[in-house]
PDB file of N, H, CA, C and O in Angstrom:
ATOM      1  N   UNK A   1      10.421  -2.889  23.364  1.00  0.00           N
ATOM      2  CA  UNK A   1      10.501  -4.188  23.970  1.00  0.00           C
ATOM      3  C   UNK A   1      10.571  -5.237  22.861  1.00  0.00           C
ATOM      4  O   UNK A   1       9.709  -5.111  21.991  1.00  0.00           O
ATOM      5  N   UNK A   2      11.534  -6.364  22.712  1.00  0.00           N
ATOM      6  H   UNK A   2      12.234  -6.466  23.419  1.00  0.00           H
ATOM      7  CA  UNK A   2      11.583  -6.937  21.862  1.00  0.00           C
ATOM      8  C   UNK A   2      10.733  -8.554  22.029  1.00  0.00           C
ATOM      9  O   UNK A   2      10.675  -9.176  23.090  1.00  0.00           O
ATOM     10  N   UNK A   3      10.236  -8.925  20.954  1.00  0.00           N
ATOM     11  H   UNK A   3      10.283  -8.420  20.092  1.00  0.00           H
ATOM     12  CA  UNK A   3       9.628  -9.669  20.675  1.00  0.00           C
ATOM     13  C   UNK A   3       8.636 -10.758  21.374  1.00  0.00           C
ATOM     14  O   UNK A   3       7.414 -10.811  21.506  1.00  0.00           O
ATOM     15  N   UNK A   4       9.898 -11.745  21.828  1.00  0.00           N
ATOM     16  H   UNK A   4      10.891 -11.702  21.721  1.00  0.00           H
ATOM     17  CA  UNK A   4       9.615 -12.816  22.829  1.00  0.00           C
ATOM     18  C   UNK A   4       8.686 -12.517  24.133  1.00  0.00           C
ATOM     19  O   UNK A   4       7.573 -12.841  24.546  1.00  0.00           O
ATOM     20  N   UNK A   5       9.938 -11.600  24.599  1.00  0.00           N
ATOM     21  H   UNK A   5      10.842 -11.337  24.263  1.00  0.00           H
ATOM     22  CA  UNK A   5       9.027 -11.463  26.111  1.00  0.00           C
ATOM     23  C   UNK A   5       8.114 -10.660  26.353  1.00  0.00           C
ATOM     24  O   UNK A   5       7.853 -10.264  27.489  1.00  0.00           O
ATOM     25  N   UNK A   6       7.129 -10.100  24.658  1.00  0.00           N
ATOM     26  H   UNK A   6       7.341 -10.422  23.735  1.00  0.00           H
ATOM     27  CA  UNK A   6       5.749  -9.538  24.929  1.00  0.00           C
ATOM     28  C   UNK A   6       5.554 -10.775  24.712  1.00  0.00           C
ATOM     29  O   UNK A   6       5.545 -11.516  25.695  1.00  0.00           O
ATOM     30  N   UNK A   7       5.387 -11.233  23.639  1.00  0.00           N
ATOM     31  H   UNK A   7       5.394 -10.632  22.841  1.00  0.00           H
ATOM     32  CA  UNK A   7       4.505 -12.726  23.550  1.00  0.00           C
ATOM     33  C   UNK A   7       4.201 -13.412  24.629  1.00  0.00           C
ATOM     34  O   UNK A   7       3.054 -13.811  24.829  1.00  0.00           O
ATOM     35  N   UNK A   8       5.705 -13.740  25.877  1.00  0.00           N
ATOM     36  H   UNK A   8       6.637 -13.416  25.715  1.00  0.00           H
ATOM     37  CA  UNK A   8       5.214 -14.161  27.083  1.00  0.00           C
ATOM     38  C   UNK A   8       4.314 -13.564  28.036  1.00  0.00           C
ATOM     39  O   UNK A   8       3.589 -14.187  28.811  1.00  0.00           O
ATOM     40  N   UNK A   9       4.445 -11.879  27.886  1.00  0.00           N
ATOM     41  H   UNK A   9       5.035 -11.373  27.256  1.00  0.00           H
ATOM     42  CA  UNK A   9       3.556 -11.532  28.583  1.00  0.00           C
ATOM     43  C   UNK A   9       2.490 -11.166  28.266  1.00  0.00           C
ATOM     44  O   UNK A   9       1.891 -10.596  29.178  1.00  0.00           O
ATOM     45  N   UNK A  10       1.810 -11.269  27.064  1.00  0.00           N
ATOM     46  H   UNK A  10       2.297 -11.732  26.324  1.00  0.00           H
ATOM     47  CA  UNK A  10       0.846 -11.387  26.309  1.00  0.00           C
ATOM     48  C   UNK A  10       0.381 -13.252  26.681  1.00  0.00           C
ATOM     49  O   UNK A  10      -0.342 -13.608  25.750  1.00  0.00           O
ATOM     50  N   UNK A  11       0.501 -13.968  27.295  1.00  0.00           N
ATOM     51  H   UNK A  11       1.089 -13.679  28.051  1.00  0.00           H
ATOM     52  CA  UNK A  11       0.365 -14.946  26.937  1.00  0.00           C
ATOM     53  C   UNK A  11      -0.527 -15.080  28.998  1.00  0.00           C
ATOM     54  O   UNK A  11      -1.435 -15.671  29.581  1.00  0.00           O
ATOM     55  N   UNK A  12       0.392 -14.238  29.225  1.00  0.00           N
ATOM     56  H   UNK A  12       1.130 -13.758  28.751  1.00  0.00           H
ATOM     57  CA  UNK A  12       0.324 -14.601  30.891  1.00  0.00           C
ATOM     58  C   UNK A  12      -0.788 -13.657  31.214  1.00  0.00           C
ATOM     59  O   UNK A  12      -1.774 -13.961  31.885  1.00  0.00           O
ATOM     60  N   UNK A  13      -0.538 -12.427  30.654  1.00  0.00           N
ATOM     61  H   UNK A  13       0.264 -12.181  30.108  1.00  0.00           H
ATOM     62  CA  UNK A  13      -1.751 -11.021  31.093  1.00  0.00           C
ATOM     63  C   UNK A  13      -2.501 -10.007  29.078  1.00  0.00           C
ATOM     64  O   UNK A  13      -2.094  -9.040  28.435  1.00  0.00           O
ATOM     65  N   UNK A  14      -3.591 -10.941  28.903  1.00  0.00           N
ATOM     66  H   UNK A  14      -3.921 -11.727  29.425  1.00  0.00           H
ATOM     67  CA  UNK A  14      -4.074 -10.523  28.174  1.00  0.00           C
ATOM     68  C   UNK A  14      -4.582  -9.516  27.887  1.00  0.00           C
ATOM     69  O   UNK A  14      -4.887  -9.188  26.740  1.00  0.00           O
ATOM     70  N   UNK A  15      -4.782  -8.748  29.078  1.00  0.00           N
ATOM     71  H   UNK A  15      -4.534  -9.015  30.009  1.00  0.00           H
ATOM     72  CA  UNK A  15      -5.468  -7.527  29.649  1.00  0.00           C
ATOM     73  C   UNK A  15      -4.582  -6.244  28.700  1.00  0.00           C
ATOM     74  O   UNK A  15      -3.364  -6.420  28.662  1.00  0.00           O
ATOM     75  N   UNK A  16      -5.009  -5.263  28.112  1.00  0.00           N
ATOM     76  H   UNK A  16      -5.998  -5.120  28.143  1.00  0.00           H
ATOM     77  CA  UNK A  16      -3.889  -4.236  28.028  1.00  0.00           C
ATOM     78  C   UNK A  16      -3.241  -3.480  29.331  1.00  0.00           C
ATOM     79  O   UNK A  16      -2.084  -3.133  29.569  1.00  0.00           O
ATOM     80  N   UNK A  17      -4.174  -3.395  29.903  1.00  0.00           N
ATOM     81  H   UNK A  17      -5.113  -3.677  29.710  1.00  0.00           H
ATOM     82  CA  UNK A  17      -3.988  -2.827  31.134  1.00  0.00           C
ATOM     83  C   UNK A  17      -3.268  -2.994  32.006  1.00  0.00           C
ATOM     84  O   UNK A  17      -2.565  -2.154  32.568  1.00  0.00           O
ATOM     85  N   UNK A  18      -3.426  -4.791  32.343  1.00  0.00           N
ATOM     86  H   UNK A  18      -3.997  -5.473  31.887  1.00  0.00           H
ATOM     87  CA  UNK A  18      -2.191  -5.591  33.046  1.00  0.00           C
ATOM     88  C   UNK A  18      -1.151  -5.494  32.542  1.00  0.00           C
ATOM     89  O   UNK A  18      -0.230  -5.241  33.318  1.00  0.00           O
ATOM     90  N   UNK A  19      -0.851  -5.622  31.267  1.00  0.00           N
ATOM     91  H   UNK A  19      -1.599  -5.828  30.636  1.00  0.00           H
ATOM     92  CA  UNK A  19       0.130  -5.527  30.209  1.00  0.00           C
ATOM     93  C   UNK A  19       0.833  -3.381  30.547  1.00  0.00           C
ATOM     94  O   UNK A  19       1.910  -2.882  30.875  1.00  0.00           O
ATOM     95  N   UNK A  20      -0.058  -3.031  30.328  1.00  0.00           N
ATOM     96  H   UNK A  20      -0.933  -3.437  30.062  1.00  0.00           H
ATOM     97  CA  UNK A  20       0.405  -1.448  30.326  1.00  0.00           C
ATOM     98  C   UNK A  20       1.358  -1.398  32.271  1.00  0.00           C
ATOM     99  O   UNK A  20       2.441  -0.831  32.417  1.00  0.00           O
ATOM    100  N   UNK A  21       0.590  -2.123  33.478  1.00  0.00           N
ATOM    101  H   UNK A  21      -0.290  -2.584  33.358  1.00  0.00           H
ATOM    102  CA  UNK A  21       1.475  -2.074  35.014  1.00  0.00           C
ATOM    103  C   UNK A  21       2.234  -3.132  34.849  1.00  0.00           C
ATOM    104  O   UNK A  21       2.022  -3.717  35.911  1.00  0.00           O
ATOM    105  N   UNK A  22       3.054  -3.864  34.195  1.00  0.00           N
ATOM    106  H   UNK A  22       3.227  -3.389  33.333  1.00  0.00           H
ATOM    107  CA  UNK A  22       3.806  -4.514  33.974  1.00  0.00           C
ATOM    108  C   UNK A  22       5.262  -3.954  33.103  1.00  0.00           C
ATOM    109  O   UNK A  22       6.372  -4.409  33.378  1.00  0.00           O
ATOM    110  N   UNK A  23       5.049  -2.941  32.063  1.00  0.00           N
ATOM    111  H   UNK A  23       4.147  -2.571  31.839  1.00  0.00           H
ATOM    112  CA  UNK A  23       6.023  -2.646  31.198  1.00  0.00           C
ATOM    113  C   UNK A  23       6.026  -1.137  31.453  1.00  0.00           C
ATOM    114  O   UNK A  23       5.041  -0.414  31.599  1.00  0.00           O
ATOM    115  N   UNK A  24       7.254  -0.813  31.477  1.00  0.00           N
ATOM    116  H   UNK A  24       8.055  -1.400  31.358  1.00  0.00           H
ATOM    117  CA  UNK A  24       7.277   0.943  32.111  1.00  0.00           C
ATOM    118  C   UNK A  24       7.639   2.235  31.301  1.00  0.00           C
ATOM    119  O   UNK A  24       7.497   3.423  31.590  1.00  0.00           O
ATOM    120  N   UNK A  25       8.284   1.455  29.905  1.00  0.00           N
ATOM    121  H   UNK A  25       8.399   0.490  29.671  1.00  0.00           H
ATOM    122  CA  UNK A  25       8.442   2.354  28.854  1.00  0.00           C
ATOM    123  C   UNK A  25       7.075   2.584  27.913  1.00  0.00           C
ATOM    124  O   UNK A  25       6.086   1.925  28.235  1.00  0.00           O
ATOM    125  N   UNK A  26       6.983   3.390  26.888  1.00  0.00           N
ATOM    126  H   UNK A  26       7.786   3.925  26.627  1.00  0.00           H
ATOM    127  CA  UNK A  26       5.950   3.509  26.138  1.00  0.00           C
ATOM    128  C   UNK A  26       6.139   2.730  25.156  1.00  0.00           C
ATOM    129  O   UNK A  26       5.995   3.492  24.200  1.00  0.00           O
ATOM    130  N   UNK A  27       6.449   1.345  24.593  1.00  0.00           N
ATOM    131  H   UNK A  27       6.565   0.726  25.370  1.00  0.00           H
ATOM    132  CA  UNK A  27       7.199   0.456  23.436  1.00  0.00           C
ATOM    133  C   UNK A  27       5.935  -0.381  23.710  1.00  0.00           C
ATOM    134  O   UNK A  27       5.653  -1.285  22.924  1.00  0.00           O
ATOM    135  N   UNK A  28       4.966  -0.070  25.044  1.00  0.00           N
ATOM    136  H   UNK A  28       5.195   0.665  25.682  1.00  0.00           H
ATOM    137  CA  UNK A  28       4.381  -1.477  24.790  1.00  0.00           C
ATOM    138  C   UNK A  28       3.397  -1.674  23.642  1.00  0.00           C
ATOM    139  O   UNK A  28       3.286  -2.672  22.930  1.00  0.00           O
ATOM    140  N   UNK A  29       2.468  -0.148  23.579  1.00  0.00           N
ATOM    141  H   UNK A  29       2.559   0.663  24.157  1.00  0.00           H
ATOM    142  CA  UNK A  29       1.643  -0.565  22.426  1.00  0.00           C
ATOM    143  C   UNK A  29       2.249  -0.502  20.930  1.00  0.00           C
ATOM    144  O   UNK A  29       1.444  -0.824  20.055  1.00  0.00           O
ATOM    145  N   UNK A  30       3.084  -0.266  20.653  1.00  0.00           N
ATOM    146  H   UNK A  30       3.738  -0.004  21.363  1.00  0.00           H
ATOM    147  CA  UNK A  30       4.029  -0.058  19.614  1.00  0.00           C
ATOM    148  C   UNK A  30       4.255  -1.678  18.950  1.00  0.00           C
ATOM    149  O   UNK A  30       4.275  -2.213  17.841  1.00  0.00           O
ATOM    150  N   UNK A  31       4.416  -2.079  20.474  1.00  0.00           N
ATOM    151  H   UNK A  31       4.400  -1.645  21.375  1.00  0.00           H
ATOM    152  CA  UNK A  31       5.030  -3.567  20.280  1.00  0.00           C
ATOM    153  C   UNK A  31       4.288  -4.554  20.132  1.00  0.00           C
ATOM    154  O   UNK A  31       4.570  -5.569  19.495  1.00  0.00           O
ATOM    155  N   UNK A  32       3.180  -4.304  20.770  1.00  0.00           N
ATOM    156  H   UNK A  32       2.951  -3.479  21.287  1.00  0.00           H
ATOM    157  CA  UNK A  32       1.981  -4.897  20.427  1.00  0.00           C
ATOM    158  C   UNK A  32       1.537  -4.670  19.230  1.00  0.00           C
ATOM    159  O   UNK A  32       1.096  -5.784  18.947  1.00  0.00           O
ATOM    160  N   UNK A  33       1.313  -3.906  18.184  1.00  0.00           N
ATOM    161  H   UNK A  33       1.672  -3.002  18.414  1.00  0.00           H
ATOM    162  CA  UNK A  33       0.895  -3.344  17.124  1.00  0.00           C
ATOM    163  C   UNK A  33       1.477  -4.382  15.918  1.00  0.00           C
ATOM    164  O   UNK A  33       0.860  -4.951  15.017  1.00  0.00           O
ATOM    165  N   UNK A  34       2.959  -4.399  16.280  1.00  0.00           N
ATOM    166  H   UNK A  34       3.460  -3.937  17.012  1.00  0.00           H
ATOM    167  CA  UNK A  34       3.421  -4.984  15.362  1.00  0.00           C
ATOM    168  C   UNK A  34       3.379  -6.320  15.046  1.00  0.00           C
ATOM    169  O   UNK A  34       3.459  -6.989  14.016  1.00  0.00           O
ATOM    170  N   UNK A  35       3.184  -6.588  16.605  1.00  0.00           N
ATOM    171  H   UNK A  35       3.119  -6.044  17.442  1.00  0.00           H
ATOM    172  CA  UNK A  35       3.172  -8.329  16.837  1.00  0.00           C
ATOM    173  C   UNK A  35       1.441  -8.866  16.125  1.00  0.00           C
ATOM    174  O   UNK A  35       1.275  -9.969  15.603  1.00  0.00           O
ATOM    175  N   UNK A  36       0.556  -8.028  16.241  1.00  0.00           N
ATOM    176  H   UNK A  36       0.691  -7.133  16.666  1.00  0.00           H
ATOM    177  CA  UNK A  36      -0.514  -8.130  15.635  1.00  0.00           C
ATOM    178  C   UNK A  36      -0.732  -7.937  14.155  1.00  0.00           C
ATOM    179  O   UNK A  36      -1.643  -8.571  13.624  1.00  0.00           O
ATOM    180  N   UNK A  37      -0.149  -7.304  13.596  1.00  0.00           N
ATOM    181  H   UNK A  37       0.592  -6.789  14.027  1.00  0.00           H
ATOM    182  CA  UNK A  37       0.718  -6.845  11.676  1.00  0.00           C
ATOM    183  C   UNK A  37       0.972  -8.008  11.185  1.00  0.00           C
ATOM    184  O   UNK A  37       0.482  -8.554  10.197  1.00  0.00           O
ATOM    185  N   UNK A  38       2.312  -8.620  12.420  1.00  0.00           N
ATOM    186  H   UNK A  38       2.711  -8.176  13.222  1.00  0.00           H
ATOM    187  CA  UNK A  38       2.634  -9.974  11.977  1.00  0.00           C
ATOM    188  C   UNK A  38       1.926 -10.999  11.979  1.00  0.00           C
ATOM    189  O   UNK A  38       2.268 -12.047  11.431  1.00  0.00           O
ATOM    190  N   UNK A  39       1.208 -10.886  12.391  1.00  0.00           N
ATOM    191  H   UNK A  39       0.930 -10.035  12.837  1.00  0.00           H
ATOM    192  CA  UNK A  39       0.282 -12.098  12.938  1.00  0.00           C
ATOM    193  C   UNK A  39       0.043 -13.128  14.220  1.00  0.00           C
ATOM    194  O   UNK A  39      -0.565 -14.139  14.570  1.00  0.00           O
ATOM    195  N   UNK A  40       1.037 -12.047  14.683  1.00  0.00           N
ATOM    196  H   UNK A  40       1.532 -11.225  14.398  1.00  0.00           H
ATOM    197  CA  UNK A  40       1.152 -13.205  16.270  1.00  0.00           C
ATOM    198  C   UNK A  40       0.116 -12.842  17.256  1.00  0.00           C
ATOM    199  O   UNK A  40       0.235 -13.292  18.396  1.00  0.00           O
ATOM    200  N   UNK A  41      -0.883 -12.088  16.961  1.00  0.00           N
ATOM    201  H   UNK A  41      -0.980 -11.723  16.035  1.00  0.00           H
ATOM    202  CA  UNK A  41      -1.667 -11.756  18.199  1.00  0.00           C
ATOM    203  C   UNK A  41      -3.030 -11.196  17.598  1.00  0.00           C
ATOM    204  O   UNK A  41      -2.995 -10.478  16.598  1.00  0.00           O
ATOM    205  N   UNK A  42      -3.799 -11.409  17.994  1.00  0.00           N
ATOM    206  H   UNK A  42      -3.828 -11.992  18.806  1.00  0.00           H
ATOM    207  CA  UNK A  42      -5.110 -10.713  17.674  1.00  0.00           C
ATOM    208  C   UNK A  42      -5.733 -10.333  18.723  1.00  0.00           C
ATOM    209  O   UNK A  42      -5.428 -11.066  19.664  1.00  0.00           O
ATOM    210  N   UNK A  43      -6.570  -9.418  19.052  1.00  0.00           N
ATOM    211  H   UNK A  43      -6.818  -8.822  18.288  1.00  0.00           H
ATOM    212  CA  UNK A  43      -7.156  -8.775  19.720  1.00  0.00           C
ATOM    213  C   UNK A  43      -8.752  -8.802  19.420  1.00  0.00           C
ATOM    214  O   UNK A  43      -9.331  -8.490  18.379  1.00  0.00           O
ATOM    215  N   UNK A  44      -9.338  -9.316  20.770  1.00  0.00           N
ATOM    216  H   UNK A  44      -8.868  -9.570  21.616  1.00  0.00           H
ATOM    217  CA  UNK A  44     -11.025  -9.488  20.305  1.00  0.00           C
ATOM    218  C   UNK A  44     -11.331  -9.526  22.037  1.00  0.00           C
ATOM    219  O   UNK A  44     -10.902 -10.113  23.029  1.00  0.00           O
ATOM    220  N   UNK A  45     -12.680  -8.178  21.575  1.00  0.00           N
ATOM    221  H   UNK A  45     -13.030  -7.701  20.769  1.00  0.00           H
ATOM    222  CA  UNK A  45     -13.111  -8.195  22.964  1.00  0.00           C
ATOM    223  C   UNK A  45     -12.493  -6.837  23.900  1.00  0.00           C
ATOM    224  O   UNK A  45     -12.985  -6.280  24.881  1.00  0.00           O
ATOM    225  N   UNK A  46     -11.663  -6.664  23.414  1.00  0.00           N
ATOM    226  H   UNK A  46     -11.264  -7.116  22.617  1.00  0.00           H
ATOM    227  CA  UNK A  46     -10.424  -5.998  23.924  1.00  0.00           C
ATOM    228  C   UNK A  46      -9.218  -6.757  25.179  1.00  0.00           C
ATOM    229  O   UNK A  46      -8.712  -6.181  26.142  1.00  0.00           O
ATOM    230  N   UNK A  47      -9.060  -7.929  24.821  1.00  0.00           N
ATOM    231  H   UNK A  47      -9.471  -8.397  24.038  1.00  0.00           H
ATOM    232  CA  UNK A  47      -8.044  -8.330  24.762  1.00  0.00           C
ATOM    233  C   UNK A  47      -6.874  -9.230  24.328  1.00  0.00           C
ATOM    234  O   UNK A  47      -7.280  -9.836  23.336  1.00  0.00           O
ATOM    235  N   UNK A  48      -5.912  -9.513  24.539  1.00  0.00           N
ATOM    236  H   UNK A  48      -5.581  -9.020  25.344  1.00  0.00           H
ATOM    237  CA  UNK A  48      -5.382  -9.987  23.302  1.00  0.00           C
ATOM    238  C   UNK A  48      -5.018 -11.169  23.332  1.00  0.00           C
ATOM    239  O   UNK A  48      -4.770 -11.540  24.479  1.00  0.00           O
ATOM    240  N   UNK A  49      -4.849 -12.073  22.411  1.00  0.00           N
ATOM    241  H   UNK A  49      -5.050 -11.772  21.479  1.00  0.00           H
ATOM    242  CA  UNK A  49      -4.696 -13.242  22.103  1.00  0.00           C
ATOM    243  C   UNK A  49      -3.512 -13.807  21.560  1.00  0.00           C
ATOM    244  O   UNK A  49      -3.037 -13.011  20.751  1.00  0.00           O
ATOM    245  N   UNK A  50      -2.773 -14.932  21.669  1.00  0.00           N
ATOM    246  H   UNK A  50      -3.159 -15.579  22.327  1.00  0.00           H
ATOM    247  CA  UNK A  50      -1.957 -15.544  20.759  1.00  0.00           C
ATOM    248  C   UNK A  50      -2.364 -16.017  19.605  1.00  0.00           C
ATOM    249  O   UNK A  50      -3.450 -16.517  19.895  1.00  0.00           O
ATOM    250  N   UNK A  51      -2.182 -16.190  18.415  1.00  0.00           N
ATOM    251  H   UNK A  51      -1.299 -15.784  18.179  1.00  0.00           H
ATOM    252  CA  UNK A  51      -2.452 -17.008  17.418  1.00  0.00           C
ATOM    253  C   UNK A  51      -1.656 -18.080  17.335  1.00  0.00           C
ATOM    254  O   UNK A  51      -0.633 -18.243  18.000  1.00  0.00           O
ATOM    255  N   UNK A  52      -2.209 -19.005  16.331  1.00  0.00           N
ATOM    256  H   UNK A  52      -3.040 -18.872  15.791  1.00  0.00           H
ATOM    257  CA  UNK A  52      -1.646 -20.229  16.516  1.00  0.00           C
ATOM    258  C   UNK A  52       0.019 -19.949  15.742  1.00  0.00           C
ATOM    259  O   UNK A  52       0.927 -20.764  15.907  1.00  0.00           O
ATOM    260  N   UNK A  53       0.189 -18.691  14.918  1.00  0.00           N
ATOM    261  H   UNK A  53      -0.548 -18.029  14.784  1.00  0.00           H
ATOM    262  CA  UNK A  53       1.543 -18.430  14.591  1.00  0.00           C
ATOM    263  C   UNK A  53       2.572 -17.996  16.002  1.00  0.00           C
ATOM    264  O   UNK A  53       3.672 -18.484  16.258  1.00  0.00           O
ATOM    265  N   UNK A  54       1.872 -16.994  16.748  1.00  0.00           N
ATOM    266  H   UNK A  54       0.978 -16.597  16.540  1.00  0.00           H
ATOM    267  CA  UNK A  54       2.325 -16.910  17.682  1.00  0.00           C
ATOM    268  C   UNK A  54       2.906 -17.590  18.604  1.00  0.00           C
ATOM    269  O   UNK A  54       4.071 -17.485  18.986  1.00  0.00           O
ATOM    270  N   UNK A  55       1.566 -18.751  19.206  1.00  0.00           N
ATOM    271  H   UNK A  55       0.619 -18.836  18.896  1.00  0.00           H
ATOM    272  CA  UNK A  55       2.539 -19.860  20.191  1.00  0.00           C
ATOM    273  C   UNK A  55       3.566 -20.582  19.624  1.00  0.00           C
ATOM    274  O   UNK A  55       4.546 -21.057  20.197  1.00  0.00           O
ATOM    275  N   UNK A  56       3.197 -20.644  18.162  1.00  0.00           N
ATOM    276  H   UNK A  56       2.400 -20.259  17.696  1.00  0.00           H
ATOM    277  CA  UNK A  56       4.588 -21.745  17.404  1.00  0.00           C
ATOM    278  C   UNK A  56       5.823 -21.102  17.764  1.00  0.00           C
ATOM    279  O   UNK A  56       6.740 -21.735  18.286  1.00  0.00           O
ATOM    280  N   UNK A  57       5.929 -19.141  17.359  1.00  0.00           N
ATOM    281  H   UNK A  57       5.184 -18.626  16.935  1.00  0.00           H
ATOM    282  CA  UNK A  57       7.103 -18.396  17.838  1.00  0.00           C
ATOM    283  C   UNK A  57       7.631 -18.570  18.999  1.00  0.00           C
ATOM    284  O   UNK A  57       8.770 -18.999  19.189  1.00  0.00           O
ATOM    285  N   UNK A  58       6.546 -18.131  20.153  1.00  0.00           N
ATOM    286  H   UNK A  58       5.622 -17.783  19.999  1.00  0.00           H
ATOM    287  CA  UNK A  58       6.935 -18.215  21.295  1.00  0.00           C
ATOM    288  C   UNK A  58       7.553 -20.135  21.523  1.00  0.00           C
ATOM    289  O   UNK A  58       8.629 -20.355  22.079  1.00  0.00           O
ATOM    290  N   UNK A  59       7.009 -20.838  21.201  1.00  0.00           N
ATOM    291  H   UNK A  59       6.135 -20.659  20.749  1.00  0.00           H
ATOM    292  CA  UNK A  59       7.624 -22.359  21.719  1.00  0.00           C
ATOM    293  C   UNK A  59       8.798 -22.421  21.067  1.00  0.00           C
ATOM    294  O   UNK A  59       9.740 -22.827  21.749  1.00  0.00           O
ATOM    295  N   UNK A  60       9.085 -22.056  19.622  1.00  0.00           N
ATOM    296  H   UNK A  60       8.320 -21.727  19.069  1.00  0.00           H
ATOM    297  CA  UNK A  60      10.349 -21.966  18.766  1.00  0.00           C
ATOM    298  C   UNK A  60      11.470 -21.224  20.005  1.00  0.00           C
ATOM    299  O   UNK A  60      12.493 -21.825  20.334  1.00  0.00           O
ATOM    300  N   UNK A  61      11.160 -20.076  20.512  1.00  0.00           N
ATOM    301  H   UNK A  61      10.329 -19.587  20.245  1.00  0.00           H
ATOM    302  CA  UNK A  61      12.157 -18.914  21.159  1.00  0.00           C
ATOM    303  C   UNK A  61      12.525 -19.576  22.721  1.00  0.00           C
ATOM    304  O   UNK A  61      13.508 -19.217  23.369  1.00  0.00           O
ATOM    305  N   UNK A  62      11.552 -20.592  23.174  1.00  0.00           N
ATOM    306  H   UNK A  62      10.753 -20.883  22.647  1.00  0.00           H
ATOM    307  CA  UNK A  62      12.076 -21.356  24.201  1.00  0.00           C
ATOM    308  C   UNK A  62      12.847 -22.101  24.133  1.00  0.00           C
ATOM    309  O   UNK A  62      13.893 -22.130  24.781  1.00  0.00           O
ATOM    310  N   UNK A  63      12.289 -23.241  22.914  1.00  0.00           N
ATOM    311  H   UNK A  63      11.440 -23.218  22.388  1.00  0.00           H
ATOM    312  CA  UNK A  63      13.488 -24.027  22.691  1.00  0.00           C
ATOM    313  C   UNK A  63      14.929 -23.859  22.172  1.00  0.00           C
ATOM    314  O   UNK A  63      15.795 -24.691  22.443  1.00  0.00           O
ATOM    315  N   UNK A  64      15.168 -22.776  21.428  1.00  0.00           N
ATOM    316  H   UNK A  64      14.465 -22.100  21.208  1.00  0.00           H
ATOM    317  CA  UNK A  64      16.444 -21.952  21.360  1.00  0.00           C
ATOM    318  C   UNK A  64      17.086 -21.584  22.807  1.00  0.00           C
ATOM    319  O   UNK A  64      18.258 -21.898  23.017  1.00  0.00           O
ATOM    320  N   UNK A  65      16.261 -20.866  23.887  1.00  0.00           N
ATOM    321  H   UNK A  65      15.309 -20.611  23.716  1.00  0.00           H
ATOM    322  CA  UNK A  65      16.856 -20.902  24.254  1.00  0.00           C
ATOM    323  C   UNK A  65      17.152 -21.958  25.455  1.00  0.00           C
ATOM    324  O   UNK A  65      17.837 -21.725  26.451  1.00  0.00           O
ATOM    325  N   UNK A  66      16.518 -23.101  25.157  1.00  0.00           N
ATOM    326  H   UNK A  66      15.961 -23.289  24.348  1.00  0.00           H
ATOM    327  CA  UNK A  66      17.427 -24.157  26.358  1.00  0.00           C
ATOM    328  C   UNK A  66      18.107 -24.726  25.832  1.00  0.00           C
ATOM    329  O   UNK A  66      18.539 -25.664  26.503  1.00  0.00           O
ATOM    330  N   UNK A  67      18.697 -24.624  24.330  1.00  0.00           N
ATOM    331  H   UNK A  67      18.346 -23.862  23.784  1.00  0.00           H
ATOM    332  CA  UNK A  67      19.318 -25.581  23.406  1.00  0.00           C
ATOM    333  C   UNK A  67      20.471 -24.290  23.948  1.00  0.00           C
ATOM    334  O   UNK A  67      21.379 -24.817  24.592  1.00  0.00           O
ATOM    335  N   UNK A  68      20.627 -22.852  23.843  1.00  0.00           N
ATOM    336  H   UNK A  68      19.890 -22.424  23.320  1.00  0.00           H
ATOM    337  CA  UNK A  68      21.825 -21.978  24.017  1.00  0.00           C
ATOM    338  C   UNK A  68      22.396 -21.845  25.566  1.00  0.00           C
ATOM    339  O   UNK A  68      23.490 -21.326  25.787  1.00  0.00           O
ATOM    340  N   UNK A  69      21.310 -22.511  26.908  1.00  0.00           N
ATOM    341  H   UNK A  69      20.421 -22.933  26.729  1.00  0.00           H
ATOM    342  CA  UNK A  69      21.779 -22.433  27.857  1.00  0.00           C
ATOM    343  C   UNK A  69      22.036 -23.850  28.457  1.00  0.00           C
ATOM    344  O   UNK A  69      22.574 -23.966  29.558  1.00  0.00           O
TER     345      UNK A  69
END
């Protein structure tokens, strides 16, 4: 699953769990993993969070795309 639209759904369902009945391939914790490497997400508590790098991405990847549609 690429990038953006974990962040969104990381943003909407913090839960892994919610996150795991939402996405149907196995990419999610993969994808999560990485997004946390990078720095876009941290995890506390057991569940996960945006960082403040993160929402900057995610607001950057919106405004691209209403500037492309």
């Amino acid at each position: 699953m690429s990038e953006p639209p974990l962040l969104s759904m990381v943003e909407r369902y913090p839960n892994p769990t919610a996150l795991a009945r939402r996405v149907r391939d196995g990419s999610l914790f993969v994808g999560l993993h990485r997004l946390e490497a990078r720095g876009f997400l941290t995890r506390r508590r057991g569940l996960y969070r945006l960082t403040r790098r993160g929402r900057d991405e995610l607001a950057l990847r919106h405004a691209l795309a209403r500037l492309v549609t």
